[in-house]
KOLMI-428037 format. One record per residue (C-alpha): residue in three letters; x, y, z. Coordinates in steps of 0.25 Angstrom, whole numbers, plus 5000, padded with zeros to 4 digits. Each point is the difference from the previous one (the first is absolute). Example, Ala and Ser with C-alpha at 12.3 -4.5 7.8 and 13.67 -1.06 7.14 Angstrom:
2
ALA504949825031
SER500650144998
This chain:
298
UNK503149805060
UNK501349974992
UNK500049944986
UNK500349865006
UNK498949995006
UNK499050064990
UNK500449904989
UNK499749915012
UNK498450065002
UNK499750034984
UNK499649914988
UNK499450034987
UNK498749915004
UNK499750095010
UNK500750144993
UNK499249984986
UNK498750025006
UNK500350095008
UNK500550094990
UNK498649984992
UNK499250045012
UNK501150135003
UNK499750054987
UNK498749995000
UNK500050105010
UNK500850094995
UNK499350004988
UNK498650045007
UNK500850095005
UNK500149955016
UNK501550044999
UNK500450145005
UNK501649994993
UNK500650124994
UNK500849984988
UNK501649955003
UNK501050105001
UNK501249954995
UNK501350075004
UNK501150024989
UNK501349985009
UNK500649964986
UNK499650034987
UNK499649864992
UNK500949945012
UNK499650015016
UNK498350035004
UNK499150015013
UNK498749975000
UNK499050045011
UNK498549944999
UNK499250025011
UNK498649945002
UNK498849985006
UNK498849874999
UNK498949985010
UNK500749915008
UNK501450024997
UNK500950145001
UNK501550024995
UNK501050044992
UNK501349944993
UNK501450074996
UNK500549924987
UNK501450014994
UNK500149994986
UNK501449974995
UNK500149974985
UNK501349995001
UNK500349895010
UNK499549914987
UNK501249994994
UNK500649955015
UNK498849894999
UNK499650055013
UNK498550045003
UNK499550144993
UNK499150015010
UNK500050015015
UNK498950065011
UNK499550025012
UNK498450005005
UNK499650065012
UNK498549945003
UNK499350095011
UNK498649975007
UNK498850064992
UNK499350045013
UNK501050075010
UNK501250044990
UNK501049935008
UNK501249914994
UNK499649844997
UNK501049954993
UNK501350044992
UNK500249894989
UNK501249974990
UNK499350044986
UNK500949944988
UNK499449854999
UNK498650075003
UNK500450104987
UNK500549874992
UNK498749925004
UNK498850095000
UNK500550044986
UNK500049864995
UNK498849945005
UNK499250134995
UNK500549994987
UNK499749825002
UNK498450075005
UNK499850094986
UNK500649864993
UNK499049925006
UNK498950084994
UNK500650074987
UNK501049864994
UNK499449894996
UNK499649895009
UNK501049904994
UNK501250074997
UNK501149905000
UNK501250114992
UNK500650125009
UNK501150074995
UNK500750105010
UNK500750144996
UNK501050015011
UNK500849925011
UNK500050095010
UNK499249985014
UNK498750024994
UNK500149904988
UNK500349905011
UNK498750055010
UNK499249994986
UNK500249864997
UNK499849945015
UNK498850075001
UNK499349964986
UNK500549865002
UNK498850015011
UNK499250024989
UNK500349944988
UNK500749894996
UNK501150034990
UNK500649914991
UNK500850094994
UNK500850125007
UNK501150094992
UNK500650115007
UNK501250114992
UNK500750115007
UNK500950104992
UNK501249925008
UNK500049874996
UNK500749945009
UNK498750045011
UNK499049954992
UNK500749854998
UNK500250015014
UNK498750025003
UNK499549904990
UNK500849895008
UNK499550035013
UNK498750004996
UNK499749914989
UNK499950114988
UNK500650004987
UNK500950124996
UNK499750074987
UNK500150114992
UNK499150125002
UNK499049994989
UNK500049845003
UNK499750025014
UNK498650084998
UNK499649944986
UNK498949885003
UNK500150045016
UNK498649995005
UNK500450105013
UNK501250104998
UNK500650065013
UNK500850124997
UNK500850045012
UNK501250094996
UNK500650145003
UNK500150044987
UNK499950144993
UNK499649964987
UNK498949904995
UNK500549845000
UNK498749944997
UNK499350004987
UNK498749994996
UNK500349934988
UNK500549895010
UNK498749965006
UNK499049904997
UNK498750034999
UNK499349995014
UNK501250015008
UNK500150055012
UNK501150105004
UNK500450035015
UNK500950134999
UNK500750075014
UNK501350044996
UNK500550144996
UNK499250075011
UNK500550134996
UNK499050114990
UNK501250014990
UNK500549855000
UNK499249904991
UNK500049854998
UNK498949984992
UNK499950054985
UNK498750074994
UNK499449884994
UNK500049925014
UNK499350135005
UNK499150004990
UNK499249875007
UNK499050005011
UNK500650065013
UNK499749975015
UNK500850075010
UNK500250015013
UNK499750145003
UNK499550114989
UNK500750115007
UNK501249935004
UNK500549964985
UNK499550144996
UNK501050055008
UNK501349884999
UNK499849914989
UNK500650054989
UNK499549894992
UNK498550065002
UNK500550154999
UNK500950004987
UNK499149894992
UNK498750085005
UNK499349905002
UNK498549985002
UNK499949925013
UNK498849905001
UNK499849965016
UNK500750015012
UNK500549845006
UNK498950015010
UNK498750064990
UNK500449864994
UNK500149925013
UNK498850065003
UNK499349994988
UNK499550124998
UNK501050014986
UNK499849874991
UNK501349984991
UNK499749904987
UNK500849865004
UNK500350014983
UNK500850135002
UNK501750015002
UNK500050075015
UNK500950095004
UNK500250015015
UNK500950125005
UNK500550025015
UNK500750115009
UNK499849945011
UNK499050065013
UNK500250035015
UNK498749945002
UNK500549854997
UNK501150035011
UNK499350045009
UNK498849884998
UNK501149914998
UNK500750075016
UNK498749975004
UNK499749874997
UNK501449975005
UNK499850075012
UNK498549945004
UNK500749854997
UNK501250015009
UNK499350065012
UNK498849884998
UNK501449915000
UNK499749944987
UNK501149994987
UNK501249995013
């Protein structure tokens, strides 16, 4: 299945529950998915991700690219691959094209953990990066929340006012971007923090999946010093160099909070950081799957 006709099959209204439900599985631990190993090909530069996994009714595995520096060409970071196999016999289902998959399972997660964590009437979102994933986090939210307000910045300028104009942001400085936002997504590949702390309001909400690396931070001490949900406790123990170098104490996994075996204040700032799990993919290759042989989504 190529990317064409993913985009064709796959929408938030049906990618944001489902994401609630996949980590509410993989937080009571109906997952079997060892932790990514992550290929250095170049230092800071070129990655390979391997991530296999297994759910009770779905089985695969995806190879990721991760190419921080095809930024700077404005091309995808990201690309992949997911091979979906039947759960019962072993044999090959499906091979699907996996970057839109990546770009969207990430964003509606993040619009999910919003939709519980942020504040039922936000109407401010201010947007740290113009990349890929600034642009999957504002279409997924805007099934969720009805902003009146949206301010994106970007280290280059010129993205940011680009993205402002396509889609109906306002460019502005760092500090202004964040300061009033009522959900902040921080979506960078940077190796030192860019958001502050001292920037949030009180009861904010903070989506954070950039700087997926254990040495690379985009998020200062004082932001790490709020509550935080993740997507996976071992995962961040092992990539987000957010959790490792702030060492910070992390309250709930996504899906303990879906689930509601962790409860999180509504009064508190929120803080939720992602790396990203095969099991998305694979849920998300097998939803895909199960919708284009009943002949649906063509």
């Amino acid at each position: 299945m190529n990317e064409e006709e993913v985009e064709a099959r796959l929408s938030y209204a049906d990618l944001i529950p489902l994401m609630k439900a996949t980590m509410m599985q993989f937080s009571s631990g109906a997952a079997i998915m060892p932790e990514r190993q992550m290929l250095p090909i170049e230092p800071e530069q070129r990655y390979l991700g391997i991530m296999p996994v297994a759910l009770p009714h779905a089985m695969g595995a995806k190879l990721v690219t991760f190419y921080p520096k095809n930024s700077a060409a404005r091309i995808p970071t990201h690309n992949a691959m997911i091979a979906l196999l039947d759960v019962e016999h072993g044999h090959p289902l499906a091979f699907i094209s996996g970057r839109l998959i990546t770009e969207m399972r990430t964003a509606a997660l993040s619009a999910a953990v919003s939709s519980v964590l942020a504040k039922p009437d936000s109407q401010v979102l201010g947007i740290v990066g113009s990349g890929v994933q600034a642009k999957a986090h504002l279409e997924a939210l805007r099934h969720l929340f009805k902003f009146t307000e949206v301010r994106v910045w970007s280290p280059t300028k010129a993205h940011a006012e680009a993205f402002a104009e396509e889609n109906g942001a306002k460019s502005l400085p760092l500090d202004q971007t964040v300061s009033g936002a009522d959900i902040v997504v921080v979506a960078t590949n940077s190796t030192q923090p860019v958001l502050r702390g001292a920037w949030l309001k009180p009861g904010a909400h903070v989506n954070s999946v950039g700087s997926p690396r254990p040495n690379w931070r985009e998020l200062d001490d004082d932001v790490m010093r709020n509550v935080i949900v993740v997507d996976s406790r071992s995962a961040v123990a092992l990539e987000a160099g957010d959790i490792i170098l702030s060492k910070a104490k992390i309250t709930a996994e996504a899906g303990e909070v879906f689930s509601g075996k962790i409860a999180i204040d509504p009064s508190r700032t929120t803080l939720f950081k992602s790396v990203g799990l095969g099991v998305q993919d694979i849920a998300t290759a097998h939803f895909l799957y199960e919708r284009t042989r009943n002949g649906a989504g063509k």
